[in-house]
C-alpha positions as a LaTeX table, in Angstrom:
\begin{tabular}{lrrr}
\hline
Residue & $x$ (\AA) & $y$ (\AA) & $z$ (\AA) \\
\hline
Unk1 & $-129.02$ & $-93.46$ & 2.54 \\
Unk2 & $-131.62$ & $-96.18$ & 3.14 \\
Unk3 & $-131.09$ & $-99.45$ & 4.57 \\
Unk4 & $-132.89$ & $-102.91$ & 4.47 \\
Unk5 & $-133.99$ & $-104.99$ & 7.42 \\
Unk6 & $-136.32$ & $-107.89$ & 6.60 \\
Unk7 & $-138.61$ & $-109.70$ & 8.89 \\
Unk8 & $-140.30$ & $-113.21$ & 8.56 \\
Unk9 & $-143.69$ & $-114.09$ & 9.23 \\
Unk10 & $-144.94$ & $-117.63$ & 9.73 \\
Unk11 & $-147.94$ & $-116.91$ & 7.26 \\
Unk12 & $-149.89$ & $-113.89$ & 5.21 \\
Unk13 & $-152.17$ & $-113.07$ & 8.30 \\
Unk14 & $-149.47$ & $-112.12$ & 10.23 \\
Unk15 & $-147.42$ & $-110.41$ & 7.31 \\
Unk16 & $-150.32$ & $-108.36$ & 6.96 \\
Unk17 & $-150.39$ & $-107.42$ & 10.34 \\
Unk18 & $-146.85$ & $-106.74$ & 10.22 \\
Unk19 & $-147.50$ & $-104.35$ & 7.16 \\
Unk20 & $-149.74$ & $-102.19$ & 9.29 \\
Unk21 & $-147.00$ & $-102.21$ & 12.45 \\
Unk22 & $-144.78$ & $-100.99$ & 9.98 \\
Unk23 & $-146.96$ & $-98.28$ & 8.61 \\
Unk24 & $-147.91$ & $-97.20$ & 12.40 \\
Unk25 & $-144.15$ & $-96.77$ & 13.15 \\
Unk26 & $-144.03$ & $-94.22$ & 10.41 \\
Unk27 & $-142.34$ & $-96.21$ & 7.44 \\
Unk28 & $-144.40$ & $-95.11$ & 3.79 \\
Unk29 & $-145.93$ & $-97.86$ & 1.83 \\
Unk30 & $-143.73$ & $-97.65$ & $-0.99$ \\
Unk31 & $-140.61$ & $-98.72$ & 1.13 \\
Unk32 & $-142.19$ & $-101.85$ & 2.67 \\
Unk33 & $-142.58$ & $-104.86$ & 0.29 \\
Unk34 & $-142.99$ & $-108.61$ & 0.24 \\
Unk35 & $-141.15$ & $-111.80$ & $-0.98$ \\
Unk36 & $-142.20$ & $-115.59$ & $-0.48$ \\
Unk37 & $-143.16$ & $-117.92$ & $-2.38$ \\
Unk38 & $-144.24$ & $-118.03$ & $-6.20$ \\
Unk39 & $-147.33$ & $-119.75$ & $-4.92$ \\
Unk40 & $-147.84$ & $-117.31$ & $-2.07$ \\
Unk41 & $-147.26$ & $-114.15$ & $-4.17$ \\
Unk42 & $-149.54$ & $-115.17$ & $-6.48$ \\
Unk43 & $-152.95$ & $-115.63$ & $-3.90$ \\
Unk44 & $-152.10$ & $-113.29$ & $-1.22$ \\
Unk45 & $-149.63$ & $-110.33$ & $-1.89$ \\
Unk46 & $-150.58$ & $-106.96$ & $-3.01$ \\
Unk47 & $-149.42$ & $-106.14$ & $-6.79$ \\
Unk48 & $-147.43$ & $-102.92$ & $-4.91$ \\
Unk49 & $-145.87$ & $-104.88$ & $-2.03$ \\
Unk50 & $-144.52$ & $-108.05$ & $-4.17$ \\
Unk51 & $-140.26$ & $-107.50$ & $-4.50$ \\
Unk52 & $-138.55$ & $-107.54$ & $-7.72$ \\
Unk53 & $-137.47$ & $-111.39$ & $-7.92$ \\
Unk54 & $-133.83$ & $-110.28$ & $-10.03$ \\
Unk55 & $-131.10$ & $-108.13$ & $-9.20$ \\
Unk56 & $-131.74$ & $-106.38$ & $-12.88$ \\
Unk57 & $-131.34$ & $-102.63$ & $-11.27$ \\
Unk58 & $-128.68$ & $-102.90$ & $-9.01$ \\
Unk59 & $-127.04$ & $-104.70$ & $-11.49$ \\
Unk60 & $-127.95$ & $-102.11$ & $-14.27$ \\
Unk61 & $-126.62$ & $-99.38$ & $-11.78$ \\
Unk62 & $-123.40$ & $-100.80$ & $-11.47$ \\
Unk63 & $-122.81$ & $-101.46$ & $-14.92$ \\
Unk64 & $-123.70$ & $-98.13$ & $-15.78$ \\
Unk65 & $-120.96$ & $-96.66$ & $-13.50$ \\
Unk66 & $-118.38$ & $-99.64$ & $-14.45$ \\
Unk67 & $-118.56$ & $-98.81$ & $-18.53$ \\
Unk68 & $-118.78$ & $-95.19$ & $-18.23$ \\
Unk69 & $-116.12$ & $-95.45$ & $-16.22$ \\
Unk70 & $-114.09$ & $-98.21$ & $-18.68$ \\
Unk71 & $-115.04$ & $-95.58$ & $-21.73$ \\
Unk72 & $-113.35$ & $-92.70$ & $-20.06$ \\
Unk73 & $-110.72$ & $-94.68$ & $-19.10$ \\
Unk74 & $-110.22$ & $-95.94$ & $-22.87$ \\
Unk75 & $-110.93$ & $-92.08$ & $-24.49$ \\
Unk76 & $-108.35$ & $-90.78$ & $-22.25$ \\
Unk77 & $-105.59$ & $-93.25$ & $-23.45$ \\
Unk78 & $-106.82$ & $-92.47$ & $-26.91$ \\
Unk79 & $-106.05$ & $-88.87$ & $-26.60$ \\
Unk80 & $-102.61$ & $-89.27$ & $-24.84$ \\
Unk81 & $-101.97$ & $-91.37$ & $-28.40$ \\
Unk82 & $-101.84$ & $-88.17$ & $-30.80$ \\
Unk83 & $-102.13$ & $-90.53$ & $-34.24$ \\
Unk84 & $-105.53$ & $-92.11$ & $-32.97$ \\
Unk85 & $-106.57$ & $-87.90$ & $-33.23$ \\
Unk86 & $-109.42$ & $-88.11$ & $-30.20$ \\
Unk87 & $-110.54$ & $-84.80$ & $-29.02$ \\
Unk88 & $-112.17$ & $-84.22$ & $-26.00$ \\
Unk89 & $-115.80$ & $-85.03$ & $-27.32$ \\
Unk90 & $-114.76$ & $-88.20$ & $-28.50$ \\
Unk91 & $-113.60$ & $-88.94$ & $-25.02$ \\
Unk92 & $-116.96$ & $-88.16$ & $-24.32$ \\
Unk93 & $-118.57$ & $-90.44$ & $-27.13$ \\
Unk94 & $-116.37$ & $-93.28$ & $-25.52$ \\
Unk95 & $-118.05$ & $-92.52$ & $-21.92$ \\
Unk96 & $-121.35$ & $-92.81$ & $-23.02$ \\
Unk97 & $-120.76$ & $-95.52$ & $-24.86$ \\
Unk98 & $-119.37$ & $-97.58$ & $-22.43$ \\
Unk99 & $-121.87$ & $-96.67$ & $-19.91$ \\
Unk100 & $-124.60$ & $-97.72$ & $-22.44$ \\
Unk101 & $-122.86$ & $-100.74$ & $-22.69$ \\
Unk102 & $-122.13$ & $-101.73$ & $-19.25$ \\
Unk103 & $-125.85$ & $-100.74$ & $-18.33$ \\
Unk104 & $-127.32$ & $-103.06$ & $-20.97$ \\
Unk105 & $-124.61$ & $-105.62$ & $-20.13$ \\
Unk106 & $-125.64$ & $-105.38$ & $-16.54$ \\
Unk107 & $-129.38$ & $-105.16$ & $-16.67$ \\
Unk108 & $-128.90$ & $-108.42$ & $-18.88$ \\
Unk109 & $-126.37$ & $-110.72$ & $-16.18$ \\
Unk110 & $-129.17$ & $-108.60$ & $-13.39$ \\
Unk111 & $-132.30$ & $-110.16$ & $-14.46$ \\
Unk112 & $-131.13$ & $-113.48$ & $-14.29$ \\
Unk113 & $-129.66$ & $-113.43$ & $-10.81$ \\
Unk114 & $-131.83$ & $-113.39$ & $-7.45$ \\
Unk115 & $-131.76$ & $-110.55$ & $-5.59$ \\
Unk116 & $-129.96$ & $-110.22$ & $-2.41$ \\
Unk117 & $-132.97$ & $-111.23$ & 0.24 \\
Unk118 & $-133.87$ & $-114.03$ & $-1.82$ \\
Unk119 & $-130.34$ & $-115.24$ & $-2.45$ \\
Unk120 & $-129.59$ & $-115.28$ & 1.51 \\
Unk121 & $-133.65$ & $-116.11$ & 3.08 \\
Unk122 & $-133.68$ & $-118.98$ & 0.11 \\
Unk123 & $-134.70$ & $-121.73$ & 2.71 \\
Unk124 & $-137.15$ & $-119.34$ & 4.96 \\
Unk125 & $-138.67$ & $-118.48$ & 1.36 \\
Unk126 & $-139.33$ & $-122.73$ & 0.31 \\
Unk127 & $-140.48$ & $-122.90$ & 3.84 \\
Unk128 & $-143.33$ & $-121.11$ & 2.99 \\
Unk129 & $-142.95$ & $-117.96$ & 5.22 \\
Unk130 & $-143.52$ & $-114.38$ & 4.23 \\
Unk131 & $-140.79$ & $-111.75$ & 4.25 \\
Unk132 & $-141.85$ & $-108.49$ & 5.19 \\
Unk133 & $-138.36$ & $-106.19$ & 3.42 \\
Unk134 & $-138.34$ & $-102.19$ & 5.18 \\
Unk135 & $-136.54$ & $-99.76$ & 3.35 \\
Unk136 & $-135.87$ & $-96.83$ & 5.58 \\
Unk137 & $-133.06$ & $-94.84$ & 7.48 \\
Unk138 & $-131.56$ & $-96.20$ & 10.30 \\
Unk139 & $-133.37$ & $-94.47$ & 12.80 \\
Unk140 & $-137.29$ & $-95.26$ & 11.64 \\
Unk141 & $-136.25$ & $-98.37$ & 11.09 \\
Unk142 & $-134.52$ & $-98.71$ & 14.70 \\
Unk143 & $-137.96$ & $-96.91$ & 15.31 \\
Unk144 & $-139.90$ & $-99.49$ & 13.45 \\
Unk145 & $-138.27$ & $-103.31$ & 14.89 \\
Unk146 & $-139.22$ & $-103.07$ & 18.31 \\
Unk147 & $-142.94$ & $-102.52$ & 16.83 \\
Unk148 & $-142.58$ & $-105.42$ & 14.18 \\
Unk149 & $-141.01$ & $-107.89$ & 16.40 \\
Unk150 & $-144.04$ & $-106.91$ & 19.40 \\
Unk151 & $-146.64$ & $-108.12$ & 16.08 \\
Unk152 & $-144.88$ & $-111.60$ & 15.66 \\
Unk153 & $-142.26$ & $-110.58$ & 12.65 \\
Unk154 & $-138.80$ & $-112.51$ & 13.44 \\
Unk155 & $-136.02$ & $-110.03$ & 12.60 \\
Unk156 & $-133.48$ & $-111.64$ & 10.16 \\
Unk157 & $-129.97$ & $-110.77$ & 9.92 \\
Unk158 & $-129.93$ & $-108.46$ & 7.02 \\
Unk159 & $-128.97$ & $-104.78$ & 7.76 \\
Unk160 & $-127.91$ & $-103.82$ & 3.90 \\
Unk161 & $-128.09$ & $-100.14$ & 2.14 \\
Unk162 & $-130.64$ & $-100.33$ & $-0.51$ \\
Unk163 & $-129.26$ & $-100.53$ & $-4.19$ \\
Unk164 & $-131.00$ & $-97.47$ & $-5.82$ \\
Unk165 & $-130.81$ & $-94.80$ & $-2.73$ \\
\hline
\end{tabular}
């Protein structure tokens, strides 16, 4: 399972140079990314390094697993009631169906609420620095501090698994 640490850097200079501290202590480029902001992001951060500004996956995720969990839940009460007459693919139906629902329900309530990192680095963010976000397993990213704090990044206190590993 992944984890999140997240570094700040006073401006895109040293992000950058953070980037490539990161990539020298072995983390891949698709699990290091970037939030600050709106008028930051737009000038000086990579397409592929700019974070998702919503919570619209995890949130998808979890309402995924909460519906299909509510429809099985509702199809198994429906069989244990013989007149309803549910068999065991409508208890099925009802799974998929509420895991359809929850995961639209969720994406929708997601992609209106900040992720995590921005939620809790709000006034870092409106200060104008850069947050450098690693994605990795504890030990490359143990591995990969030391090396990011040497280049000027200021660990923040955010050790959190990742949403989608």
């Amino acid at each position: 399972m992944k984890t999140r640490h997240v570094f700040s850097s006073p401006d895109v200079a040293t992000a950058k140079i953070l980037m490539q501290a990161a990539r020298a202590a072995g983390v891949p480029e698709e699990d290091i990314s970037l939030i600050a902001r709106s008028d930051i992001e737009l000038e000086a951060a990579p397409e592929q390094h700019k974070e998702a500004g919503s919570d619209f996956y995890p949130a998808a995720l979890r309402g995924v697993v909460g519906g299909g969990a509510v429809g099985l839940l509702a199809g198994l009460v429906a069989v244990a009631i013989p007149p309803v007459g549910i068999t065991v693919a409508g208890v099925a139906g009802l799974t998929v169906a509420g895991a359809l629902t929850g995961g639209w329900t969720g994406a929708l309530v997601g992609a209106s609420v900040p992720d995590p990192v921005r939620r809790k680095f709000e006034d870092e963010i409106e200060a104008g620095r850069i947050l450098v976000v690693l994605d990795g397993d504890k030990d490359l990213l143990a591995h990969a501090a030391p090396a990011l704090a040497r280049a000027g990044g200021t660990p923040l206190p955010f050790d959190e698994p990742t949403a989608l590993t």
